[in-house]
N, C-alpha and C positions, 0 to 999 in steps of 0.2 A: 427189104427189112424196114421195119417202123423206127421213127426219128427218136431221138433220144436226149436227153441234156447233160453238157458238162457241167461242172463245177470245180474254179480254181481257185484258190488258196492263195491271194497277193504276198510274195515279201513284203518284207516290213521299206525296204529301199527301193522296192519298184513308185512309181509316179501313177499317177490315175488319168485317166480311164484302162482300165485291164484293155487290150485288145488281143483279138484272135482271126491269125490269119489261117483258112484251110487251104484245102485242094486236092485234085484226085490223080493218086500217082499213074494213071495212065492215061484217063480221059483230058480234055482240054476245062470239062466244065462238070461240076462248079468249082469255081475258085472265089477268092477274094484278091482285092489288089493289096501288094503290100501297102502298109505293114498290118493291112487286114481293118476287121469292125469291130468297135466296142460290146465290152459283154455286159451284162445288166449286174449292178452292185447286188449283193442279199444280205448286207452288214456281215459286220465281224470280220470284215478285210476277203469276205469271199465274192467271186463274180460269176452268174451261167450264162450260158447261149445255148440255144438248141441246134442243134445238127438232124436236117431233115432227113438224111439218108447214112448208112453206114461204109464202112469202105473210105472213107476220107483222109488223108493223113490232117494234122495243124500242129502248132505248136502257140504258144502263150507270149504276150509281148507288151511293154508297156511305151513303144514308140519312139522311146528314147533311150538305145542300147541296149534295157537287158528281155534275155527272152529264154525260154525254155529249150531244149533240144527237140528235133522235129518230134511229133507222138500218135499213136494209134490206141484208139479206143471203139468197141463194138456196143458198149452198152450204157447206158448212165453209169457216171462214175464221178468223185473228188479226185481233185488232183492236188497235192499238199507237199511240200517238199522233197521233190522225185519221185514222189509215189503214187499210186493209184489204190482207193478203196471205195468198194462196193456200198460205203454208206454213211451219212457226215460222220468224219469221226471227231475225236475227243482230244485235246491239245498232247494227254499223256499218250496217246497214239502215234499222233503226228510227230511229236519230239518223249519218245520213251527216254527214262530217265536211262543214262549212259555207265556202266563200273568199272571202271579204268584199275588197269591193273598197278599197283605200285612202281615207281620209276626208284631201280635202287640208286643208293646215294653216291655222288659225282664225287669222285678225287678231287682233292683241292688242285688248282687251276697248276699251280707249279709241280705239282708232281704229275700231269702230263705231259710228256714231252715230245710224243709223238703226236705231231696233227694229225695224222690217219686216224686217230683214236675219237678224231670230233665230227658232228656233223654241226653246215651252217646253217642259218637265219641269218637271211640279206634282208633289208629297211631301208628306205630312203626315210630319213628319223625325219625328215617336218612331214610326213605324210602319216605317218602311226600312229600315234594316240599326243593328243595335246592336257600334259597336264596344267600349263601356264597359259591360258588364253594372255594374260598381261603381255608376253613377248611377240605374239603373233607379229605379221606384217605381210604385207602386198605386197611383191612385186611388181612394176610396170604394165611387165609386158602379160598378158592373157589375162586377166581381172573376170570371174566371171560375176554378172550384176542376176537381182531376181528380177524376172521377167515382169514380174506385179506391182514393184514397190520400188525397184530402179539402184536398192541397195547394194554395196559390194559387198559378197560371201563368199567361203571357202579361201579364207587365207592362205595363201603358199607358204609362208612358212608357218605350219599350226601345230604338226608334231615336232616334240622337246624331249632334254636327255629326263627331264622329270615326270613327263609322260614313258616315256621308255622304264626308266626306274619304275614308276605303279605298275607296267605291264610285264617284269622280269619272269614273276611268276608262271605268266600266260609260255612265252617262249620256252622256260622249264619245264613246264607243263607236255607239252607238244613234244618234247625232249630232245631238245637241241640245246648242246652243249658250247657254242662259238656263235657272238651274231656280228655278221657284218655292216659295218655304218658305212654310210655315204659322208664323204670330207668333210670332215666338223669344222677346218681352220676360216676363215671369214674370209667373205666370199663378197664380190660385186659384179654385179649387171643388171638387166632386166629384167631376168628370169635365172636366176641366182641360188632359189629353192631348193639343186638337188646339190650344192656343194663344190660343181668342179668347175668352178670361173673364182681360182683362187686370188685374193687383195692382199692376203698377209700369214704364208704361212708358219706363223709364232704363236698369232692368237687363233681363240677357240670363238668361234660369232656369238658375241652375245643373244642371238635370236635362238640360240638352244640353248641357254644357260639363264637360271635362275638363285633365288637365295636355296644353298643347300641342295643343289641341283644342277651342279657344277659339271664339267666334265671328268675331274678326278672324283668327286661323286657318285657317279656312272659307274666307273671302270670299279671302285673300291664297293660297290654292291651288286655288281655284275660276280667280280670274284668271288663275295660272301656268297650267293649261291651257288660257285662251281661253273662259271659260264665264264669265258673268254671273250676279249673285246678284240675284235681285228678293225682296222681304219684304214680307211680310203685313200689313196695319196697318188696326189695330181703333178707326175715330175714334168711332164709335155710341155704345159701349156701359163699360162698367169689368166687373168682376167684382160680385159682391154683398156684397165686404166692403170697398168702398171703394177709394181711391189711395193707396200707403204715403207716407205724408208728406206731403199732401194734403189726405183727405177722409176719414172712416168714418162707418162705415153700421152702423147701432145691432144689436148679436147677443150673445147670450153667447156664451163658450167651448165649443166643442165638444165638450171632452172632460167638462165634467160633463153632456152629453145623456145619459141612461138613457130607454131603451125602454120602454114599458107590459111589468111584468109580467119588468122585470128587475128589477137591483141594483148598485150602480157595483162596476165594476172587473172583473163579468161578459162586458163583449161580447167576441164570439168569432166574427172576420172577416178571415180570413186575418193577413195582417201589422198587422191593428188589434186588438189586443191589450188585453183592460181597457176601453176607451173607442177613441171615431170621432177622437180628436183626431190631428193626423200623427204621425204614424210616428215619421218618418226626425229629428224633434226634440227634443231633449232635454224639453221640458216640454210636451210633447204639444198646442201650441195651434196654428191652422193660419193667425195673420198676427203681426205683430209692427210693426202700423201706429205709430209717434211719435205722430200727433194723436187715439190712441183715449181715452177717460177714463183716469184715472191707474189707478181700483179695475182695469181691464181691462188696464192694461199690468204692473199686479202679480200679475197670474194668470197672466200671460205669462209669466213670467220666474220661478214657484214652482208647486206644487201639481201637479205630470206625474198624477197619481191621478185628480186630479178629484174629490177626497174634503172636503175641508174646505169647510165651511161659506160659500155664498153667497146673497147677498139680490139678485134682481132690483132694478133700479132701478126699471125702470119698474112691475110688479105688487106688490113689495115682497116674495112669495114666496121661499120658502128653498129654494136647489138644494144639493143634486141630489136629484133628487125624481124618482122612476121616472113616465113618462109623461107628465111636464110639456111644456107646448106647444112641438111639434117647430117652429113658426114662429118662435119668439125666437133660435133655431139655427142655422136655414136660411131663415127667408123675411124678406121684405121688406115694412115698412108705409111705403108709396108718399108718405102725408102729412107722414113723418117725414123724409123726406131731405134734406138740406142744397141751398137754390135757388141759392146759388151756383154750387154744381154737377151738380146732377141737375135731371130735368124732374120735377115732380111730380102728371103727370095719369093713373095709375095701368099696367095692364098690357095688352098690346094683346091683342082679342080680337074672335071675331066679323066680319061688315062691317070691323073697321077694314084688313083687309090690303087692301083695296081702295080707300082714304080716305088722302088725304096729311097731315092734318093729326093724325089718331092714331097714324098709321106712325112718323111725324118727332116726337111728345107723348108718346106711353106707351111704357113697356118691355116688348123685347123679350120677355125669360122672366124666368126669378127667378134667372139665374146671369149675364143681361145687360140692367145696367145702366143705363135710357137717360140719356147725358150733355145738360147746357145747350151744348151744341156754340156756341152764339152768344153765351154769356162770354168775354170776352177773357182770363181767368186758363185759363178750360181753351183756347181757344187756345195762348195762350202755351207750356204746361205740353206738349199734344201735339206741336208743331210743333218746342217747343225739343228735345224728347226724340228725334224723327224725324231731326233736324239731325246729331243726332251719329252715325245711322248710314251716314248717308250719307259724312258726314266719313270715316268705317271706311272707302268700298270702295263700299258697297251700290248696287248699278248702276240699277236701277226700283223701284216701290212699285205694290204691287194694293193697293186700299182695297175693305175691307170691308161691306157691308151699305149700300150706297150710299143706295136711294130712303129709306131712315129717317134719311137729313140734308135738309133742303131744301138744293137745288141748287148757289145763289147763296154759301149758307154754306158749303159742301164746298168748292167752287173756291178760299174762302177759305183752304182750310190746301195745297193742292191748287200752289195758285199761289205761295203760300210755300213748300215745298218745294223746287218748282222753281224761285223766285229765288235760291233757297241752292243750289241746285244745275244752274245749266243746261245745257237738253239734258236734262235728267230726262226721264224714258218712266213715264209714271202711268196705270191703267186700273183699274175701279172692277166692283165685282161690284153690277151690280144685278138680282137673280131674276127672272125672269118665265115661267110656263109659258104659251109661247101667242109670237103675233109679236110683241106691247110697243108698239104702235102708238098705243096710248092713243085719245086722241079722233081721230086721224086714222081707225080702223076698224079690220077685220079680226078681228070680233068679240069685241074686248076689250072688259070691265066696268071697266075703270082708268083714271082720266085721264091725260095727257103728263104731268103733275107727277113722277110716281113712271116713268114707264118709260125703258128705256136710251138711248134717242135723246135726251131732254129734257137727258139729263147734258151730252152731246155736244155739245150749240146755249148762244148765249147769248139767244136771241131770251126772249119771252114770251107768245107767241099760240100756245096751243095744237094751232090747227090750221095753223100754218104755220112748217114747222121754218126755214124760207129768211128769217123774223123776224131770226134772231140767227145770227151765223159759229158757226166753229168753238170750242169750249173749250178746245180740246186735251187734252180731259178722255176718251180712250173707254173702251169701255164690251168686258167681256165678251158674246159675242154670244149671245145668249140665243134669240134671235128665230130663229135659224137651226138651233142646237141642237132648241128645240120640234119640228123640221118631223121631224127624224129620226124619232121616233116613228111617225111613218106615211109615211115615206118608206124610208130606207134598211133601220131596222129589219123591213122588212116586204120586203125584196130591190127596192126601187122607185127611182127619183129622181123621179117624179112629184111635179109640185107644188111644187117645191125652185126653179124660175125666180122665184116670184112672191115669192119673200123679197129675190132680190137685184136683181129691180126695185123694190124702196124702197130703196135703197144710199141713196138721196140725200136720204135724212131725216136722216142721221149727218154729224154734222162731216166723218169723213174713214172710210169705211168700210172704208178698207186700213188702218187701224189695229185694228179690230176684234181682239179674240183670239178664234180659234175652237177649238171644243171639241165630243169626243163626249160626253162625263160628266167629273164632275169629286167631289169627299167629298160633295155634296150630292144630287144628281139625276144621273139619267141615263135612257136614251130608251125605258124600256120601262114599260108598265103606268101606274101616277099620278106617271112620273119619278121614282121612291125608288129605281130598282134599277139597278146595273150592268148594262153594254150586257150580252143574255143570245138576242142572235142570231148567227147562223151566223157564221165566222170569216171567211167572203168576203163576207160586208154588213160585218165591219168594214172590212175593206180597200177596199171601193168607197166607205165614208164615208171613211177617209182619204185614199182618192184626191182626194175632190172638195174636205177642209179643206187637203190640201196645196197642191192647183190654185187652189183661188178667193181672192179678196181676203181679206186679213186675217193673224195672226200667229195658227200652227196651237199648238196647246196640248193634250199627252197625261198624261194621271192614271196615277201611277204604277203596274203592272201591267200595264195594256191592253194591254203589248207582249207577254203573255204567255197573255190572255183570265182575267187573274188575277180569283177569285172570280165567278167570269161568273156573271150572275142574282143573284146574294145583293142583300141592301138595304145600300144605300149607310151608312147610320148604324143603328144597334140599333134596332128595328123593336118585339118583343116584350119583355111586362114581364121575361123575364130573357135575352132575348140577351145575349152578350158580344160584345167589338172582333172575337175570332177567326171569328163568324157571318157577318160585313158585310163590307161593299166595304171595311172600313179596317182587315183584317184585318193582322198581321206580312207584312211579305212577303221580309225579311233572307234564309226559308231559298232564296227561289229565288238568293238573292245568295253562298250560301256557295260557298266555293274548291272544291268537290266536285261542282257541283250548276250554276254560271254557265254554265259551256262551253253546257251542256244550254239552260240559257234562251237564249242567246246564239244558238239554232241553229232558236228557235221561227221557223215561216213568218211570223208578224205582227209578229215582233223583225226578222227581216230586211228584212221590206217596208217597216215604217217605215223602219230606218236605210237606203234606195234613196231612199224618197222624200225625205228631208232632204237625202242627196246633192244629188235633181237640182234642190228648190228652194235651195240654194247656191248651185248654179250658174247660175241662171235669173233676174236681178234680174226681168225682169216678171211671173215668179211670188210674188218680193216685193211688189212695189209698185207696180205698174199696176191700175187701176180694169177691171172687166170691162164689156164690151161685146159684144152679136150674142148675148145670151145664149140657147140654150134647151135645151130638156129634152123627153123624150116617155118619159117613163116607165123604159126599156133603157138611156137614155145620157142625156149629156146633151153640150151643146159651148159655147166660150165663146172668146173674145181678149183675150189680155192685152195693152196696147201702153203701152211702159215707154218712150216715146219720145225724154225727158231723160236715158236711161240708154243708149237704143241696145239696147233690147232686145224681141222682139217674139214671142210664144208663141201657137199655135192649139191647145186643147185639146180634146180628147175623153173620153170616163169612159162604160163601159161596166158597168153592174152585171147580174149572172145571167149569160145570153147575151153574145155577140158582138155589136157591132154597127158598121153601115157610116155613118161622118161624114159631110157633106157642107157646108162654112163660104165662102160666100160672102161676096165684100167686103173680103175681105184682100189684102193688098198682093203684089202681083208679086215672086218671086224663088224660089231654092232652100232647102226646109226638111229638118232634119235632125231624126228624131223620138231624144227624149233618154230615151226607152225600151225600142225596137227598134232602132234606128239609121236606120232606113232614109231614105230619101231622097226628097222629093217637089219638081219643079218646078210651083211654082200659075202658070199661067197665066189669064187673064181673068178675074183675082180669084176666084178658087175653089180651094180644095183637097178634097178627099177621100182617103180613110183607110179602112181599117178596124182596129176596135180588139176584141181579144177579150175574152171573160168574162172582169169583174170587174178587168180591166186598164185603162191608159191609153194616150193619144195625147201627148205635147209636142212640137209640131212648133215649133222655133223656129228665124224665117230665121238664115240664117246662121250655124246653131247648132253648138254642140260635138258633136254626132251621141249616140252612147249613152252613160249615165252610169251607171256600176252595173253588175251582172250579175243575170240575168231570177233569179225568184225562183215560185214558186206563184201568186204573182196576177199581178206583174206582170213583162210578157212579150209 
């Protein structure tokens, strides 16, 4: 066959030179090496290459991260925003104007009381939209410079609660009801930006906070439009330089550190100027704790240089001294810490991530902490500080890093909360790659001590969660998350029944929060990397976190396949935030540039799906039953019986496929997809549901909710 030309369509975020890698899925030649050859510019942000022969697969790439899904084409063709057309087209083609259907209007925030009733929006807030450039700030450690001009860019901390206020709307939009924030309280270390290397949990960091953009600001126009504030709350761990007022944890000053092979007042690191000490402070030191030694709190407060003469206390050594030990600086000697309020059995490593009693004893890292969580002073001290934001407004709490508290202790500050506050909605991040099943099976090396069901129960026999009720404690679902990896991410639901026949090892497994990824893991390779499969396996996993038990939860982006494949967190010794899943994502937010996100297929199909579980309590809050799955599809019933609500579901991924759900109740079903209309006679209904779409057939139902979109339909 005769050769042909492409032509692609650059994002607006890719870098230049376009390149395009091919190659022939069966021959060895021709190929390109990766990451392939430049394509020739033809203005207006498009690029060609001709392809001498046909049969070749390639895909699109701009060298650094981002890149198309692999692609086949047999003829000249554009290639524009996932799409292919036989002829340039016209921007109103490439982005047709979008008619979203009305979002009815949200109960005010206190008259729901039920969390199953919400879905989330998770934000690492310095990474979302920056309405205050004024507050920005670097942190230390990862600084990325432009490679041209040597300048430092992309501040870590750039998104603010005032950028978050401009963008309420956008989150409403999308129609989610609850957004989760990363720990607002002020924070210290190097890399500090996502919130859990807590300094002082009482205050709010003034690096999110502005004039009239306060944090009770937030929460009081979060509620004006019907949206719930849940926060972040770090009980594990502190930062490594103590609790301002509190506790400190023995370091010198920062800014007399010198390098091996420097000279104070040399360093030269973007906006660290002279010395590592902070910036943005008049006397360059980076705490200003009350209970430090007195010599430490007079260097606080003189010597911005770092120049004048100091004697360690502990070595007896004169700083500043080039190359002197960067631990008296930055690290942590574990035997030194004060046992009133730290553990002091050194740093976890090795076997212990598998061991409850190192997980719960040794620290985290060297920038987390681990606290005597079972002191009644830090009781007090977290519990009283937690109290007050609640008192603000603050509608739920996720707690952090759960299985590194033993259990019993957690529920203690857990259950305090929610007597100061009841009706509180609390759910706990405990990690697990794999189902979490502990000693119950399913080839886990962990005991029930550390996995997320154990949180959930009060019993204490490990092999038997029906030991002990409910805690009211759940748990992010971790166990379900795992399966994606070789389920959905691989065009499947295979497999994906035998998670939600153990439902009943969890206190209450409609409270679960479900998730495809989230800043830490996500479903592909060792979990480190943003979802980086096809954009209808994400839609057939959202179909089925929409549809199945539990409270659905999306990482800011995903509505857009934002950073698809990148690593969730810095990966190599000098990535920067802008390489990773936690990259800025404000530009998809600017006023030039929203409409455009707004009109993405997987922006639309979520804000469809939130529609119709709004409308659907047994998509809230009915337990699943009749469950199963074969790979193409899968079906399930939701029966919200207390509610008077009653849903037959189907979920089709790749192909089409035909339902057939025996056992359900007699009457006329309205699917809240298609519209259409089924009388089940003799307890049976049948359906068919096409690729990557769904079925909600619910008796009695409101008929379609939404308008059909690329998946579903």
């Amino acid at each position: 066959m005769p050769g042909f030309t492409l032509h692609f369509k650059k994002p607006a975020d890719w870098a230049e030179p376009v390149l395009i890698h091919y190659w022939h899925p069966v021959k060895s030649q021709p190929h390109t090496p990766w990451p392939g050859v430049p394509m020739r510019a033809e203005g207006g942000g498009w690029f060609c290459f001709p392809l001498e022969e046909a049969g070749l697969q390639f895909l699109f790439n701009d060298g650094r991260g981002r890149q198309t899904s692999d692609l086949a084409w047999e003829r000249e063709g554009w290639f524009a925003d996932g799409r292919w057309f036989d002829h340039p087209p016209t921007q109103e083609e490439i982005h047709p104007p979008v008619r979203s259907a009305p979002l009815p209007a949200l109960a005010p925030c206190h008259a729901r009381t039920d969390f199953r009733e919400e879905t989330i929006y998770f934000l690492i807030t310095t990474r979302f939209y920056d309405g205050d450039p004024g507050n920005n700030f670097f942190c230390r450690d990862r600084i990325k410079f432009n490679p041209a001009t040597g300048a430092a860019e992309d501040p870590h901390w750039r998104g603010d609660f005032k950028g978050l206020i401009q963008r309420l709307d956008y989150i409403k939009d999308l129609g989610f009801t609850a957004i989760w924030i990363t720990p607002p309280v002020e924070n210290r270390s190097g890399l500090d930006y996502h919130g859990y290397h807590a300094y002082d949990w009482t205050r709010i960091d003034p690096r999110l906070e502005s004039p009239g953009a306060t944090y009770q600001d937030l929460i009081d126009a979060a509620h004006a439009k019907g949206i719930k504030i849940i926060q972040d709350v770090v009980v594990n761990h502190s930062c490594q330089y103590g609790i301002r007022g509190q506790v400190h944890i023995d370091h010198l000053p920062i800014k007399y550190y010198v390098p091996q092979g420097s000279a104070p007042g040399r360093v030269d690191h973007g906006p660290y100027q002279g010395s590592l000490g902070n910036y943005a402070w008049p006397n360059r030191d980076d705490i200003d704790n009350p209970v430090a030694p007195e010599w430490y709190r007079e260097r606080h407060a003189s010597d911005p240089d770092g120049v004048e003469p100091l004697i360690d206390p502990k070595t007896g050594e004169t700083l500043p001294k080039p190359g002197y030990n960067p631990g008296r600086f930055f690290g942590v000697d574990a035997n030194q810490l004060d046992p009133d309020w730290y553990h002091q059995e050194g740093f976890i490593c090795g076997g212990d991530w598998e061991s409850a009693h190192p997980l719960q004893h040794k620290h985290l890292a060297g920038d987390c902490i681990d606290l005597a969580t079972g002191r009644q002073n830090v009781k007090d001290y977290l519990i009283g500080a937690i109290n007050r934001y609640l008192d603000m407004g603050v509608d739920a709490l996720r707690i952090d890093t759960v299985k590194h508290i033993e259990r019993d202790n957690l529920l203690e500050y857990v259950n305090a909360w929610k007597a100061h506050k009841p009706g509180l909605f609390v759910f706990g991040e405990n990690l697990v790659k794999g189902y979490g099943w502990g000693d119950l099976g399913g080839g886990d090396n962990g005991p029930s001590q550390i996995r997320p069901w154990w949180y959930t129960r009060l019993g204490h026999d490990p092999r038997n969660p029906n030991a002990g009720g409910d805690s009211g404690f759940p748990q992010l679902d971790f166990g379900l998350f795992s399966t994606f990896r070789d389920t959905v991410s691989k065009g499947t639901y295979g497999g994906t029944g035998q998670v939600f026949g153990m439902d009943w090892i969890y206190g209450d497994a409609t409270q679960l929060v479900t998730f495809l990824q989230n800043h830490d893991v996500g479903p592909d390779n060792d979990f480190k990397y943003r979802f980086k499969g096809e954009a209808w396996m994400a839609a057939a996993a959202y179909n089925l976190i929409w549809t199945a038990r539990g409270i659905p939860c999306l990482y800011y982006g995903e509505e857009v396949e934002f950073m698809k494949g990148a690593p969730q967190d810095v990966a190599g010794e000098k990535d920067t935030l802008d390489q990773t899943g936690r990259a800025y994502f404000g530009d998809y937010l600017a006023g030039d540039r929203i409409a455009h996100t707004q009109a993405h297929p997987l922006y639309q199909h979520i804000r469809r799906l939130n529609l119709i579980r709004r409308a659907i309590p047994a998509l809230q809050k009915a337990r699943m039953e009749r469950v199963a799955e074969w790979g193409g599809g899968m079906s399930f019933v939701r029966d919200y019986s207390v509610g008077g609500s009653y849903a037959v579901v189907g979920l089709a991924i790749g192909g089409g496929q035909d339902v057939r759900v025996e056992g359900v109740r007699p009457g006329l079903y309205r699917d809240a997809v298609t519209g259409q209309e089924i009388h089940a006679a003799h307890g049976v209904l049948g359906f068919h549901v096409k690729g990557n779409s769904a079925g909600v057939y619910v008796l009695d139902g409101p008929g379609k909710i939404g308008e059909d979109g690329v998946y579903l339909r």
